[in-house]
C-alpha positions in Angstrom: 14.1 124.9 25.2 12.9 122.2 22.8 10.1 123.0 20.7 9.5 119.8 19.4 9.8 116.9 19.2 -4.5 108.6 11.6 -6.2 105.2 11.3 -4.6 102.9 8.8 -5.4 102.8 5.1 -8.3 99.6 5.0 -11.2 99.6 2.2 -14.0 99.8 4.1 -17.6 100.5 3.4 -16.3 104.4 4.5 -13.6 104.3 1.5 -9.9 104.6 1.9 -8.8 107.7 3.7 -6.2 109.6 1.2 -4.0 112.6 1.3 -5.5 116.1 2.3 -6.1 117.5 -1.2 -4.2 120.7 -1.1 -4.4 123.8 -3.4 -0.2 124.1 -4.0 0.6 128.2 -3.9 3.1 128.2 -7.2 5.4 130.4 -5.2 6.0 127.6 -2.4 6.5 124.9 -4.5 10.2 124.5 -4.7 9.6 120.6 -4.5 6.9 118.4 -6.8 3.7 118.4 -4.7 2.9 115.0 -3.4 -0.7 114.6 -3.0 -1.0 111.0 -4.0 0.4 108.6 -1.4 -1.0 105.3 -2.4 1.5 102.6 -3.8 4.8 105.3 -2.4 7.0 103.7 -0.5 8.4 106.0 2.9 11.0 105.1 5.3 10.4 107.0 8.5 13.5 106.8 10.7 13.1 107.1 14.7 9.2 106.8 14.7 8.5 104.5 17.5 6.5 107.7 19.6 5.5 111.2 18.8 5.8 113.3 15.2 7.6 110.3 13.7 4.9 107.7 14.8 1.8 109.8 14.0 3.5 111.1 10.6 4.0 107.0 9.6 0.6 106.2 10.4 -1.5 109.5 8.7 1.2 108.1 5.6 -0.3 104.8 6.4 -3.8 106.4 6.4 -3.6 108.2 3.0 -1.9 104.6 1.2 1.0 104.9 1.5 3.8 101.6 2.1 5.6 102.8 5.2 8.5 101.1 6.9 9.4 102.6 10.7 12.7 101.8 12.0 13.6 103.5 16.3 15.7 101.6 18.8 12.3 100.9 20.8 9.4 99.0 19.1 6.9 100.9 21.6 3.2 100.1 20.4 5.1 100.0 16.5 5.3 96.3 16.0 1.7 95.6 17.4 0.2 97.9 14.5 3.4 96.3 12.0 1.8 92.9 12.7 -2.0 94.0 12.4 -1.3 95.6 8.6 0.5 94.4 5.8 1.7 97.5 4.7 3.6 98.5 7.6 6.7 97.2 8.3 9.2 97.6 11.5 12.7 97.6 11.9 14.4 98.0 14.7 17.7 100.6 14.0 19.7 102.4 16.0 20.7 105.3 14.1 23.8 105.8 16.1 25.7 102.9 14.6 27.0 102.9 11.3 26.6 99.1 10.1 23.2 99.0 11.4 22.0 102.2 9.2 23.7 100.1 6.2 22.2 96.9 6.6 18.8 97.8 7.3 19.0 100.2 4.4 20.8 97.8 2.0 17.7 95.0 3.2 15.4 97.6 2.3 16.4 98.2 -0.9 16.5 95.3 -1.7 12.8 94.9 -1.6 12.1 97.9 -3.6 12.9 101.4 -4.1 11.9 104.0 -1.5 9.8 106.9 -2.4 10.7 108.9 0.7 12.9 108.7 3.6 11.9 110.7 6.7 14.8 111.3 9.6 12.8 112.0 12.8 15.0 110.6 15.2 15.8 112.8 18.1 17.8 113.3 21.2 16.4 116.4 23.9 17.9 117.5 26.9 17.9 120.6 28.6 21.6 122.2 29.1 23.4 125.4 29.4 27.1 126.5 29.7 27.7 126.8 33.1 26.5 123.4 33.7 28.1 121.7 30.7 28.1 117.9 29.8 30.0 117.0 27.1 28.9 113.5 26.9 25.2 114.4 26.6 26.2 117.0 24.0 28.0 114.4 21.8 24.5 112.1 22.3 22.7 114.8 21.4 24.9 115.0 17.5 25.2 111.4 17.3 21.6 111.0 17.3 20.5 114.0 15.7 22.7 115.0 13.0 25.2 112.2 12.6 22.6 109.8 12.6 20.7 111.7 9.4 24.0 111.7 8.0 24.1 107.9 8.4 21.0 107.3 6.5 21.7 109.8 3.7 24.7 108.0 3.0 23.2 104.9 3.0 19.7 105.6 0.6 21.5 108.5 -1.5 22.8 106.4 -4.1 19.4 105.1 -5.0 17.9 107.7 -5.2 20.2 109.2 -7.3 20.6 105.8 -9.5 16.4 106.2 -10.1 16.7 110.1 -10.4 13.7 110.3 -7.6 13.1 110.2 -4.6 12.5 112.7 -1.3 14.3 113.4 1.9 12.8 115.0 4.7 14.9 115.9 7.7 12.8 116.7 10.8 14.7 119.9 12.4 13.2 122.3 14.9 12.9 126.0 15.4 15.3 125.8 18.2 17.5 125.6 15.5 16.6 129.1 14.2 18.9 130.6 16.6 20.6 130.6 20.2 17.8 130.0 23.0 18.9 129.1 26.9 18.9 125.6 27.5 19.4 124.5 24.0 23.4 124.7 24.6 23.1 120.9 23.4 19.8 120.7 21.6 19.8 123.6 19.3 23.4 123.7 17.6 22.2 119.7 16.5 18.9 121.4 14.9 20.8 124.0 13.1 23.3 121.8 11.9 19.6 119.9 9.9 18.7 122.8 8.6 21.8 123.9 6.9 22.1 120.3 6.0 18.9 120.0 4.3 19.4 123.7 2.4 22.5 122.4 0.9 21.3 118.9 -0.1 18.3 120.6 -1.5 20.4 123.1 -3.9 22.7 119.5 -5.0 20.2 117.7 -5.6 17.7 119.7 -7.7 18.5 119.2 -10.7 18.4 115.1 -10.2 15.2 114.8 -9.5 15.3 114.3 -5.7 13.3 116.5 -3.6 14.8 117.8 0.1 12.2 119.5 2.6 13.2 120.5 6.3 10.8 120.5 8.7 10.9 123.3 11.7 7.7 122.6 14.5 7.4 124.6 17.1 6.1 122.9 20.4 4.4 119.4 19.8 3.1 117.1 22.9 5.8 114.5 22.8 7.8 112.3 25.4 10.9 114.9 24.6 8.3 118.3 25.1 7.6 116.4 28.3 10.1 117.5 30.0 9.9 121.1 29.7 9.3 122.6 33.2 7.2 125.8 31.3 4.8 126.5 29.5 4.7 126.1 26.1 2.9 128.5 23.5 1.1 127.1 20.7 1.1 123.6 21.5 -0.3 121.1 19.4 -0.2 117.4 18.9 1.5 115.6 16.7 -1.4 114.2 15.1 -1.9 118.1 13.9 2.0 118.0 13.6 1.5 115.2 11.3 -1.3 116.8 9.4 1.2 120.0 8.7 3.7 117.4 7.1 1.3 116.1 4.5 0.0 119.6 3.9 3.6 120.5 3.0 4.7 118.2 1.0 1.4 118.2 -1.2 2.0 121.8 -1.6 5.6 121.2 -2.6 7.1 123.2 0.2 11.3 122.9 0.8 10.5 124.7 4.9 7.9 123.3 6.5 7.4 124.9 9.8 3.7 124.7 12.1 2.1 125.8 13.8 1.9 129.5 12.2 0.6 131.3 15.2 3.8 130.3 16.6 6.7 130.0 14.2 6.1 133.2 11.8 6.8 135.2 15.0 10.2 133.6 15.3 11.0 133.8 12.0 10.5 137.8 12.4 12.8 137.6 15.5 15.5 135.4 13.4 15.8 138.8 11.2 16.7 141.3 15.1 20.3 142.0 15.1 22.3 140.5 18.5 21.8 144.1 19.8 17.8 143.2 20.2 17.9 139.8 20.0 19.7 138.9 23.2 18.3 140.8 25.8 14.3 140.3 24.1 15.1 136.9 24.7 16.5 137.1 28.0 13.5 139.2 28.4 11.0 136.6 28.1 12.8 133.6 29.5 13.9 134.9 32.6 17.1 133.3 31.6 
């Protein structure tokens, strides 16, 4: 199961499009609100389709600098080439010196505001038909590969005592679900990531958010041979992004309908859990 995974900022005679102007709740805000995007600089890592690609360009929309780095340019370097302030560069997050020399060229150029890890790995598995390969694809892309970048744009941040890290996770990571034998553990492994970075890095000024969509129309969703509940697309994925990080959120998780019914069933002990899951899966 994988429940995953906006025009361009131009002064017209309609104005520039900006962030949504949110309200922040005071109780969700364990980050600063971000409701100003224009002259921020965001690195969006693995946004060449899907949540990645729509979340750089409604960034782009509200004025913000973005820089998209995937191992496929897809339509990325078309839109790079038509609009100063996007840039592409091409990164494959699974090797090492890559992630440093893009991020060292980067940095070079300025300071990033914001670095958003998106890139992701899907396919179905489950034990009895196990692939060890495709499991070790599935953490070099999706967690080592965050790691990667960290490492690389950390000490930056740190040095300028600002900055934010998003880590795009999934609620597959929540708990156990049949077929996410080599999806799920990798999502999991983002969240926990991302609660620990956010509780070391606090008090310097760097902000940490996770974010946990449930079932957004992408090329990984696409392979899904069921139904999916509360599907959206990831313009609307996008959309839920901005709204949480303008309302300073740390857990940003969409679409509600959806993903406040599996947060109740993350609190079921194993007893209930299991067999309501089997239940409704057939699995």
């Amino acid at each position: 199961m994988n429940p995953h995974t906006l025009a361009t900022d131009r002064n017209t005679s309609e104005g520039v499009v900006s962030s949504p102007q949110v309200a922040p709740r005071r109780w969700l805000q364990l980050n600063t609100p971000i409701t100003d995007w224009h002259g921020r600089r965001v690195w969006l890592v693995g946004a060449s389709t899907g949540i990645g690609l729509a979340c750089a360009q409604a960034l782009r929309a509200a004025g913000a600098q973005v820089v998209v780095s995937a191992r496929n340019a897809q339509g990325v370097e078309d839109w790079a080439a038509q609009d100063t302030g996007v840039q592409w560069r091409s990164l494959d997050v699974s090797d090492p010196l890559q992630v440093q020399t893009t991020a060292r060229a980067l940095l070079a150029e300025g300071p990033l505001d914001m670095v958003v890890y998106a890139a992701g790995y899907y396919r179905a598995q489950r034990a009895t038909a196990i692939d060890l390969d495709d499991l070790l694809q599935h953490d070099r892309v999706n967690y080592q590969g965050a790691l990667q970048v960290i490492h690389a744009v950390l000490p930056g941040m740190l040095a300028q005592k600002k900055g934010h890290i998003s880590l795009l996770s999934s609620v597959a990571g929540w708990r156990g679900l049949p077929n996410g034998l080599a999806y799920g553990p990798t999502k999991a492994a983002l969240t926990h990531l991302a609660e620990t970075l956010y509780m070391d890095l606090q008090d310097q000024g760097i902000g940490v958010s996770v974010v946990n969509p449930g079932f957004v129309a992408t090329p990984l969703t696409a392979q899904n041979q069921f139904t999916m509940p509360a599907l959206i697309s990831p313009e609307q994925a996008a959309r839920d992004m901005l709204k949480g990080w303008a309302q300073g959120q740390f857990d940003i998780h969409f679409p509600k309908r959806f993903t406040l019914w599996l947060k109740l069933l993350r609190l079921l002990p194993y007893r209930l859990y299991f067999p309501l899951v089997r239940k409704f899966t057939g699995l």
